[in-house]
N, C-alpha and C positions, 0 to 999 in steps of 0.2 A: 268912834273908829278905834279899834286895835289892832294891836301890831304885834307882829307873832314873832318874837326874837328868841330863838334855843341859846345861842351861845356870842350874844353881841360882842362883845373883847374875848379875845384868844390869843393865850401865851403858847405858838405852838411851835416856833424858829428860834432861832439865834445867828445872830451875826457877828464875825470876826475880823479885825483888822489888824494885819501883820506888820510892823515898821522894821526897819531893821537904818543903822545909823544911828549918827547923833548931831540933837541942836539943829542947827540949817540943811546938816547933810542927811535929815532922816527924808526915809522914803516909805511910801506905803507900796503893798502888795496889790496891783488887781488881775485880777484875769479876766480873758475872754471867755463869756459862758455861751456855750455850744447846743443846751440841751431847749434850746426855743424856736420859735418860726422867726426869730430874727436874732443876731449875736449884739452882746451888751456885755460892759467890763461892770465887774462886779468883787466886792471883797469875797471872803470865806461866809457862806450863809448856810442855812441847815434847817431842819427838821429835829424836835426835842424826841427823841426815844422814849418808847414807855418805860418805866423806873430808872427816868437819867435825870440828872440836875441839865439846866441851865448850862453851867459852866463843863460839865460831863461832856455834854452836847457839842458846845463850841469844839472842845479841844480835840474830840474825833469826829470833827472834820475837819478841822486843821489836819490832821494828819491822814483824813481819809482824800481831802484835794491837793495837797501839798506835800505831803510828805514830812511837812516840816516840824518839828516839839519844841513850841517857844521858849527860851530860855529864863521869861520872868510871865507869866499873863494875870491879865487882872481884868476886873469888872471896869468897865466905862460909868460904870453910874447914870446910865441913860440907854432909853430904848428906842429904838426907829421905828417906826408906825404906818400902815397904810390901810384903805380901806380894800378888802376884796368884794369884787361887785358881785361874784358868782356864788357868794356865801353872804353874801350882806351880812360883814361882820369887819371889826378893826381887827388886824392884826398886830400886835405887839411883840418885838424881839429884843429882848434884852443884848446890848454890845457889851462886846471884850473886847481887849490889845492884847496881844502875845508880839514880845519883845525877842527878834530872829537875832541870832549871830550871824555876823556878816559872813563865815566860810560855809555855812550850809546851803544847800541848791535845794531849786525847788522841783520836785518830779509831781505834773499835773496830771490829773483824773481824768478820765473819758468826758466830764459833765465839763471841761476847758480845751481852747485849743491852744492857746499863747497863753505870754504874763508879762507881765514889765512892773517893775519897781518907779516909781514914780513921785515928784514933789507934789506937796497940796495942790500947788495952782492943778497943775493936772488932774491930780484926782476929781479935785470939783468940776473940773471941764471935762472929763467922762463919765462921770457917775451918773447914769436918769435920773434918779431919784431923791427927791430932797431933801429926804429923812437920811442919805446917805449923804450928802454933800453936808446936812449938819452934823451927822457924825463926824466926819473927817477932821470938821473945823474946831468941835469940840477937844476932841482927841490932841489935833494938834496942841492948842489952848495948854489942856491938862496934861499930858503926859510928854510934850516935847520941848514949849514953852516954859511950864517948872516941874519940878520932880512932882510924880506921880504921889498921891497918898495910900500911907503904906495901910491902911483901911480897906482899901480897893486891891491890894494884892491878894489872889489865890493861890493861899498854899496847896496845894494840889495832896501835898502827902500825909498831913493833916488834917483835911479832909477828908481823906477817903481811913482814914485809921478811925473817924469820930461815925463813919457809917457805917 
């Protein structure tokens, strides 16, 4: 028997999680996604551009759902995965944190209706998805629990001068 696979893993999203606070008092960012036949909270997730990075990617749509320009963000060092059945293929998205200042507001997109900032326990008590409930929890872990490594920071301007 064979199995006719074009493109079994696919790097073709990215997912973003926005904290803003510190230590105990951090909170994550979710919103209500609007654009499905049922609503579900969800962090910042995307679609990679053709000629975008990864990280390109994340950070507009951070600011094409939120309005918001993290004030540190960085690679999570870990991806969320699921299988799509319509494509019989794994999908893989590389996660970010982008690190919010507490005085900037969030203005949502058409693709949310609400949003609330939220402690871990919550978040894993809304999130469907597992791959996102171990994000949260990693996240937390690494970047709330101890300082983040500065390895996994995107210098964003540095970056983009070496492309």
């Amino acid at each position: 028997m064979t199995v006719n696979i074009t493109n079994p893993v696919a790097v073709r999203g990215v997912s973003a999680y926005l904290l803003k606070g510190r230590g105990k008092n951090t909170h994550f960012l979710l919103m209500r996604r609007t654009d499905r036949k049922s609503s579900f909270w969800a962090q910042v997730a995307g679609k990679i551009e053709e000629n975008e990075t990864a990280w390109q990617a994340a950070l507009r749509e951070v600011k094409e759902e939120t309005s918001l320009t993290p004030a540190s963000f960085y690679s999570a060092d870990i991806c969320e995965q699921f299988y799509e059945i319509d494509r019989d293929s794994i999908w893989l998205s590389p996660v970010f944190v982008g690190f919010i200042d507490e005085s900037h507001e969030v203005v949502l997109n058409e693709e949310h209706d609400i949003y609330e900032w939220v402690s871990l326990e919550q978040a894993t008590e809304r999130l469907i998805f597992a791959s996102q409930r171990n994000a949260v929890k990693t996240i937390w872990e690494e970047f709330v629990e101890r300082e983040p490594s500065h390895w996994l920071l995107i210098d964003q301007e540095a970056l983009e001068r070496t492309s």
